[in-house]
C-alpha positions in Angstrom: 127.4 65.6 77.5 129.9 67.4 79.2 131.9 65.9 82.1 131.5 66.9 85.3 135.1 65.0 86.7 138.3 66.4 85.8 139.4 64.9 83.4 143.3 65.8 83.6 144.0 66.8 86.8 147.8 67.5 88.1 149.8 68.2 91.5 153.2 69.7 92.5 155.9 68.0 93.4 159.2 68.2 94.6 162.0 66.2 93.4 163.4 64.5 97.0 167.4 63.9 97.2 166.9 60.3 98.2 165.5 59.2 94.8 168.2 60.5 93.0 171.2 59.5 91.4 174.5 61.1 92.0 173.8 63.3 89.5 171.0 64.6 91.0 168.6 63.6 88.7 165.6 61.9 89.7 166.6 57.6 89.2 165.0 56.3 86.2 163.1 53.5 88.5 161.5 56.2 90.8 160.0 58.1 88.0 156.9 55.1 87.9 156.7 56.3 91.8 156.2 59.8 91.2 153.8 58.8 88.5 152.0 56.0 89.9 151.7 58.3 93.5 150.3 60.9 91.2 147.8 59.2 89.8 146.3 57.6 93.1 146.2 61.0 94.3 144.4 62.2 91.7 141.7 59.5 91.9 141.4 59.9 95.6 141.1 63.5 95.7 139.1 63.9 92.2 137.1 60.8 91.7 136.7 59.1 95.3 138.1 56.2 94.1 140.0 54.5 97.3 142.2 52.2 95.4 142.7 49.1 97.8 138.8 49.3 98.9 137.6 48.9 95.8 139.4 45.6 95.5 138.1 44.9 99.1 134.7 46.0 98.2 133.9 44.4 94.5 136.5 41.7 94.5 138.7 42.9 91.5 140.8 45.5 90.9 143.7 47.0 88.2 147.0 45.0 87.8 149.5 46.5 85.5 150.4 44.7 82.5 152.5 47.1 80.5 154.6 50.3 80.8 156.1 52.9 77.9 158.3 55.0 79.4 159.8 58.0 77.8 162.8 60.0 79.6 162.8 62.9 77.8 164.9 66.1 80.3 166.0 65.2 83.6 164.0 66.1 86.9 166.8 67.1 89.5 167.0 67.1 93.0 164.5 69.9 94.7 162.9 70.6 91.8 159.4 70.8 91.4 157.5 69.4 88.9 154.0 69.0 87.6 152.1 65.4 87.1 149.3 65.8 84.7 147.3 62.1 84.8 144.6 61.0 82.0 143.0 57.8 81.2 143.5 57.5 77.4 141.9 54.6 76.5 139.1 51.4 77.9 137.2 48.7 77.3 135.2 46.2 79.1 138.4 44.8 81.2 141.6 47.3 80.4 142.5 51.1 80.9 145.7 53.3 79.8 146.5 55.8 81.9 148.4 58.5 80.4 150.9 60.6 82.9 153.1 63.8 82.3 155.9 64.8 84.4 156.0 68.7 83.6 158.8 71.2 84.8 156.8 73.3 87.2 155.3 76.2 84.9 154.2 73.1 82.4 156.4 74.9 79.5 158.4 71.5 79.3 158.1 67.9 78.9 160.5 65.7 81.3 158.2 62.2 80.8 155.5 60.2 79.3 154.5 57.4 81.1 151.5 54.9 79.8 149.9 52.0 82.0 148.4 49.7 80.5 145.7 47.9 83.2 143.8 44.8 83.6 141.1 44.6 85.9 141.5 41.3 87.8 139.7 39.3 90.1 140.8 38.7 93.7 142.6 36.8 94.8 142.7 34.2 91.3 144.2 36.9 89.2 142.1 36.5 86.0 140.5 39.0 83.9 136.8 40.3 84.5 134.8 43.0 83.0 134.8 46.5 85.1 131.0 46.6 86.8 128.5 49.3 85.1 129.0 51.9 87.2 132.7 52.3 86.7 132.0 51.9 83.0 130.3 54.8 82.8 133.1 56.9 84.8 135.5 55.6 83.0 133.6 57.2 80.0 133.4 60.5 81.7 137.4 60.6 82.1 138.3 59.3 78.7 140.3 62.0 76.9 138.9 61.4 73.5 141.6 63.8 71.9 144.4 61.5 73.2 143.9 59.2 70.8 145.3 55.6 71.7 147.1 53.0 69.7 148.8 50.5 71.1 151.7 51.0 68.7 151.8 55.0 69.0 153.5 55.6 71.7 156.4 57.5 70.7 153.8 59.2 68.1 152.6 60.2 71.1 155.4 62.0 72.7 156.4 63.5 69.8 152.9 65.4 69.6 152.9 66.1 72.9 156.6 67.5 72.6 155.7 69.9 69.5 152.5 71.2 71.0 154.4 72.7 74.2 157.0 73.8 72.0 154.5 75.5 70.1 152.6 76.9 72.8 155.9 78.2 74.4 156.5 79.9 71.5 153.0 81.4 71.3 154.0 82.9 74.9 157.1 84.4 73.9 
């Protein structure tokens, strides 16, 4: 069955002077804003999926647990850049999210940020299973070719590094 939500979607954005360091490269701790921004952008705008009222609404919502983080070219100040966002990988009570930060034509690779989520109750903080309904879209926007293992990460990036290089070349 093919999926009617968009699975990867992605946005422009611009690098802003006050997140970076005097270098002008974008501060290592502000890359998880751009990403994390990204990303509730994307479910907003592509899935309908209001963050903060679905906590208010079903009692429960995503806490992050873990973060791999891999700086791989600097993002400097003004720049734009592209955020592609993909849920990699869930179960009954956990997602990965996987976000790209992209220079702006998406022919290089500047970061790879995974999120590792737990879906919590409010306010007691432990673990419960995601409700039917956002099991099956989370099964709609599961990139199946991004194949998850805990321990792959930089596996991962290094894939993801040789097929742009490979498609850059295919340009040239």
């Amino acid at each position: 069955m093919a999926s009617s939500l968009v699975q990867t979607p992605e946005t422009t954005h611009r690098i802003q002077f006050q997140d970076c360091d005097m270098l002008g490269h974008l501060n290592n701790a502000r890359y998880l804003d751009y990403f994390l921004n990204a990303r509730e952008e994307h479910t907003m705008q592509h899935y309908a999926l209001n963050l903060g009222q679905i906590t208010r609404e079903l009692g429960a919502g995503w806490v992050i647990t873990k973060h791999y983080l891999a700086y791989l070219r600097p993002a400097n100040h003004a720049e734009l850049v592209r955020i592609r966002t993909q849920l990699i990988h869930y179960d009954n009570s956990n997602l990965v999210v996987e976000m790209q930060m992209l220079s702006e034509d998406s022919q290089r690779l500047k970061a790879v940020l995974w999120s590792e989520m737990a879906f919590v109750k409010v306010p007691g903080g432990t673990r419960t299973e995601h409700p039917d309904n956002l099991m099956d879209m989370l099964e709609e926007l599961d990139v199946e070719d991004a194949s998850y293992d805990p321990d792959g990460f930089d596996e991962r990036v290094r894939r993801l590094r040789k097929q742009l290089k490979r498609e850059r070349n295919e340009h040239d």
